[in-house]
VEXKOLDREN-823979 format. One record per residue (C-alpha): residue in one letter; x negated, y negated, z. Coordinates in steps of 0.02 Angstrom, whole numbers, padded with zeros to 5 digits, m for minus. Example, Ala and Ser with C-alpha at 12.3 -4.5 7.8 and 13.67 -1.06 7.14 Angstrom:
  drendo      xx      yy      zz
       A  m00615   00225   00390
       S  m00684   00053   00357
REM end
This chain:
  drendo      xx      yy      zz
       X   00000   00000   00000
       X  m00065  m00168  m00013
       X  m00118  m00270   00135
       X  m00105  m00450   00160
       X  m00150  m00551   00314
       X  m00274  m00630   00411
       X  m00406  m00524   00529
       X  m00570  m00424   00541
       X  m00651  m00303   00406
       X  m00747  m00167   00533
       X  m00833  m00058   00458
       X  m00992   00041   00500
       X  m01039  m00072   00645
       X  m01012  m00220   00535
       X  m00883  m00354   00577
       X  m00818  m00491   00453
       X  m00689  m00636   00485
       X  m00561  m00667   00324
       X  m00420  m00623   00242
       X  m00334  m00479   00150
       X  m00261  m00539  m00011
       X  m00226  m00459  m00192
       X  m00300  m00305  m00115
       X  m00449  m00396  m00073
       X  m00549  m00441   00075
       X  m00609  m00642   00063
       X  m00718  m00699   00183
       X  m00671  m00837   00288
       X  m00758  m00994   00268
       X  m00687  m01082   00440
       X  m00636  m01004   00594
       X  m00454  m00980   00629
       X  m00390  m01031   00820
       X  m00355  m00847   00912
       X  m00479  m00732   01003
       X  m00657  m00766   00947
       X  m00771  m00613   00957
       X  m00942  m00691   01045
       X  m01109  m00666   01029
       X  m01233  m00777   01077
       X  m01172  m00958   01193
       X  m01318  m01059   01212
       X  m01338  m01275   01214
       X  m01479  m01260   01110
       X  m01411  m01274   00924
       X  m01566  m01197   00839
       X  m01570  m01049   00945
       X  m01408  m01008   00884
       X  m01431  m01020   00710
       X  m01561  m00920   00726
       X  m01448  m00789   00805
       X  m01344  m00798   00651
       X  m01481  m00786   00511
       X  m01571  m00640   00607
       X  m01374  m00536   00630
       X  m01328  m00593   00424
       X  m01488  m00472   00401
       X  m01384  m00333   00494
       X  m01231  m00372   00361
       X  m01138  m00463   00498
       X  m01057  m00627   00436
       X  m01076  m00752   00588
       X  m01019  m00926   00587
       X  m01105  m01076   00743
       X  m00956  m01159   00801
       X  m00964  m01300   00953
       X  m00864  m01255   01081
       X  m00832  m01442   01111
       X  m00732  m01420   00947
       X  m00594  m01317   01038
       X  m00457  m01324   01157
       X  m00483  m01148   01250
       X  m00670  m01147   01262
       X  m00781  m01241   01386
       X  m00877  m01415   01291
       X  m01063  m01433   01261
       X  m01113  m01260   01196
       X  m01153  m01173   01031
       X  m01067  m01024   00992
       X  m01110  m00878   00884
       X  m00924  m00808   00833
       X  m00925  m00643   00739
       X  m00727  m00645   00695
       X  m00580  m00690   00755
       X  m00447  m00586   00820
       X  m00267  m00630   00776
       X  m00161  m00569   00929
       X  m00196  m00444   01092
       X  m00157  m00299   00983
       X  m00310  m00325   00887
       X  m00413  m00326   01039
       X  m00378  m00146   01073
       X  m00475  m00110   00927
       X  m00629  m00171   00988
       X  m00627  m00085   01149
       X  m00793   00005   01175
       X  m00858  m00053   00992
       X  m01019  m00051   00957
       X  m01081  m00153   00828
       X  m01227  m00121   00724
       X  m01382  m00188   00798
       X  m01320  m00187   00936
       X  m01266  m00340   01014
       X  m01176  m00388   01178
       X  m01019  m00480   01134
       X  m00854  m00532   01219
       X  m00679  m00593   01178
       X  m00607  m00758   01215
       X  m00464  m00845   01146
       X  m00524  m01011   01071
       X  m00360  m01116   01091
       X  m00302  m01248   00955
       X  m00457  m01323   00852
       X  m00466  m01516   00907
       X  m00423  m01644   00787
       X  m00564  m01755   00738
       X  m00596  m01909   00800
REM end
């Protein structure tokens, strides 16, 4: 059947953030609001890009967002997100995954994105 939507692409260890449409997968190129899989949280910007070029060599697709940037998520840090999880159901699908490489993450719902000033 054909599946349309927003969510994750898992598969082998690798996580991307996008969208299902025409029976395609496109990658997202901003972060929707909704449960934001974390890696990395750090106030130093360049540490966390760095994060994100060394996991794109693993075939992850991570995207730096600034925390200060949503309503949910504590202000001042750089954030290494990984995807973005549409409701709680989706969560259950991470539960005890491992992604490849091997990184720590954790789940936390980023609120409304802030309007810009």
């Amino acid at each position: 059947g054909e599946k349309e939507g927003g969510g994750v692409l898992i598969s082998d260890g690798v996580v991307m953030a996008g969208q299902f449409a025409n029976n395609r997968f496109n990658e997202y190129q901003e972060l929707s609001p909704g449960y934001f899989i974390i890696g990395l949280c750090t106030k130093n910007k360049e540490a966390a890009g760095q994060e994100a070029i060394e996991h794109r060599k693993l075939g992850h697709h991570p995207m730096v967002v600034c925390s200060s940037d949503w309503s949910n998520l504590a202000p001042g840090w750089y954030v290494v997100v990984y995807g973005t999880l549409a409701n709680e159901d989706e969560l259950k699908l991470l539960n005890g995954f491992k992604f490849y490489g091997g990184f720590d993450y954790y789940i936390k719902y980023s609120g409304d994105r802030k309007p810009s000033i």
